[in-house]
N, C-alpha and C positions, 0 to 999 in steps of 0.2 A: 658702280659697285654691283656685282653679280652673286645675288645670293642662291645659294644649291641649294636643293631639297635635301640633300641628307645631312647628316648632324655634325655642320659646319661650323658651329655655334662659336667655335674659340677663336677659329680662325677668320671670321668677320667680327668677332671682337676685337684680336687685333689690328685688324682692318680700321676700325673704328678709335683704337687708341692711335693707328700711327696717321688717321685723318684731322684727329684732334688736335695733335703739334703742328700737322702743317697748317690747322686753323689758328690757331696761337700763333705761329710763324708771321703767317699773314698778317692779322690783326695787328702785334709788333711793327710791321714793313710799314701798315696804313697807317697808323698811329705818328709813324717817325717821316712820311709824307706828306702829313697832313689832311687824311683822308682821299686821296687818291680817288676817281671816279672809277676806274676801272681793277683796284684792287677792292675796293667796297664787292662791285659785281661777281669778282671772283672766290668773295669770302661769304657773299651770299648763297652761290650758286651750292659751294661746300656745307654751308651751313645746312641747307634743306637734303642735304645727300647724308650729312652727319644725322638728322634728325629722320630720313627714312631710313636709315640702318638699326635706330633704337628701335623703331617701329616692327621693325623683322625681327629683331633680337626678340622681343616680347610675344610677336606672334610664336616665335621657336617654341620659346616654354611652355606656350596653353597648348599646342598642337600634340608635343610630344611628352612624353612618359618620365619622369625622372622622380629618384627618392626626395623626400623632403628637406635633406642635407643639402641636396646638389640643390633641388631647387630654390632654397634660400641662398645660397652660396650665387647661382646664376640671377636674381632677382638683383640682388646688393649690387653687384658689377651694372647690373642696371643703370640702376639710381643713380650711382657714379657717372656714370656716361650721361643722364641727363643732368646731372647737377651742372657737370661743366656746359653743354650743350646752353643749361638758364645763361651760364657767364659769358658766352659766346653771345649770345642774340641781345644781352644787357651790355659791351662792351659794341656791338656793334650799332643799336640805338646810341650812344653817346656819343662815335666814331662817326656817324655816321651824317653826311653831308645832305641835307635835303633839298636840292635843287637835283641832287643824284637822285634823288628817291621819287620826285615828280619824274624827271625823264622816266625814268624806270614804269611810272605806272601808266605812262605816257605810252609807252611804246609797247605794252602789253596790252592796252587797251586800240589800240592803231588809231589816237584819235594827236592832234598837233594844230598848233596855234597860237592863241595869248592861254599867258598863264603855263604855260611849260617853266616857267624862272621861278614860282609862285612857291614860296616856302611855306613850311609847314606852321598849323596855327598852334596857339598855345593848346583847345583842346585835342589836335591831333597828339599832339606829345601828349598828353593823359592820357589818352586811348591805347597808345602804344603802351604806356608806364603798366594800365589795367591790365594790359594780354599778357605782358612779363609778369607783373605779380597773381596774375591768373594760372600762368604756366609754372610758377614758381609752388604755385600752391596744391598741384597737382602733382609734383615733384614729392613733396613734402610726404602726401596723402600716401603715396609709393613708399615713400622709405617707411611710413606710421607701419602701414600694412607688411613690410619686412621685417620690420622688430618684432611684430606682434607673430610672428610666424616663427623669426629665432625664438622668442618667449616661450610659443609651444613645444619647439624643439627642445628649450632647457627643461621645461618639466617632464617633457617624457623620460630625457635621460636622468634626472632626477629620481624617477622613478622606477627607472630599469639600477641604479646604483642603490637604491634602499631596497629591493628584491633580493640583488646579491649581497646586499650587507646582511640577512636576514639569512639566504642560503650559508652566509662565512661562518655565521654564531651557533646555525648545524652543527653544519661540520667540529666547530672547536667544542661545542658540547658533547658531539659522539666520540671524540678525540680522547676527553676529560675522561671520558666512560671507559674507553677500550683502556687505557693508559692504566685507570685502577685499579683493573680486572687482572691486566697483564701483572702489576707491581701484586696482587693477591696471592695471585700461582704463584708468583717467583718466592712471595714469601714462606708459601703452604712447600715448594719442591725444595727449598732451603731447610726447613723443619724438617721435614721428612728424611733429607739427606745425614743429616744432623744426629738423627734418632737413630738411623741403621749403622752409622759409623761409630753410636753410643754402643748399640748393641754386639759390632764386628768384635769393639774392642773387649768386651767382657764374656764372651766366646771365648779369643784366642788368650786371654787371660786365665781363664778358667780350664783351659788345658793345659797351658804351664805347669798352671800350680797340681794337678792332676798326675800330669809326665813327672814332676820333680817329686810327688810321695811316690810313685811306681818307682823312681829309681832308689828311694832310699829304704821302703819296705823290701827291694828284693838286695841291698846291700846288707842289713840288717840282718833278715830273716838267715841264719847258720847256713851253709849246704848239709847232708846229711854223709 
């Protein structure tokens, strides 16, 4: 797996997811072979390639720049990849055939003789159990450290929602304001309209009755 320096991050993740089925794959085949000598090796080989990919995954994050969203967000997918990566290495200690595991340490060490057939001892299998619940516990400590990161994530938005909850109660209070002011005028230019139309009408009233004596004082009054 070839990881590039620029910000390939998704795309050896899913590198990384589509390495994890063919490690499932595997482990299935050895499982249904009976541990197989030569699928163990090839699920080993996967496995330490699965386990340097997290490795560059993680260095991604500390090297480069991202908001704290994305960074929680890429942290989690993390965790994930190692949770399974624990089931992978604790599936393949159970699977796992230990006269394959001599040879194996056999032949990386170039040494061969008595004791190549030599299984492993009850405290080997604890030692191993130790480095799983070791690795498991360093898993764990990653995800602590990812909650406690969403956590601070929730309270700052927390905090940016009671800012605007406080800007909203502004607003509806300048609202309440404008609103009264407006219904004020409207009542003051209603009055006012009220009064001149009292007064139009007792104007044109008051010439009627004015017109109607001018016409009967000049009916009245004889011609000469």
């Amino acid at each position: 797996m070839a990881y590039r320096t620029q910000d390939s991050w998704s795309s050896d993740y899913d590198y990384l997811i589509d390495l994890g089925h063919q490690i499932q794959s595997k482990i299935k085949e050895s499982d249904q072979r009976g541990g197989a000598s030569q699928l163990s090796r090839e699920i080993s080989q996967l496995i330490r390639e699965y386990e340097r990919g997290i490795q560059s995954l993680r260095q991604h994050i500390k090297q480069r720049s991202f908001s704290e969203r994305e960074r929680s967000r890429r942290q989690k997918k993390i965790d994930e990849l190692s949770e399974r990566l624990m089931e992978f290495k604790r599936s393949q200690v159970l699977n796992r055939n230990p006269f394959d595991d001599d040879m194996e340490s056999h032949s990386h060490s170039g040494r061969t003789g008595p004791g190549l057939g030599q299984r492993l001892t009850v405290d080997d299998i604890k030692t191993q159990q130790q480095q799983i619940i070791a690795e498991q516990d360093r898993g764990l400590d990653a995800i602590s450290d990812a909650l406690r990161r969403q956590q601070r994530i929730g309270f700052a938005i927390q905090d940016e929602v009671v800012e605007h909850n406080v800007l909203i109660d502004d607003i509806s209070r300048g609202t309440t304001r404008v609103d009264a002011r407006v219904q004020r005028e409207t009542e003051r230019i209603e009055h006012t309209r009220r009064k001149e139309k009292t007064w139009c009408t007792c104007v044109l009233w008051t010439m009627v009755i004015i017109l109607a004596i001018a016409i009967i004082v000049v009916g009245v009054v004889p011609k000469p």
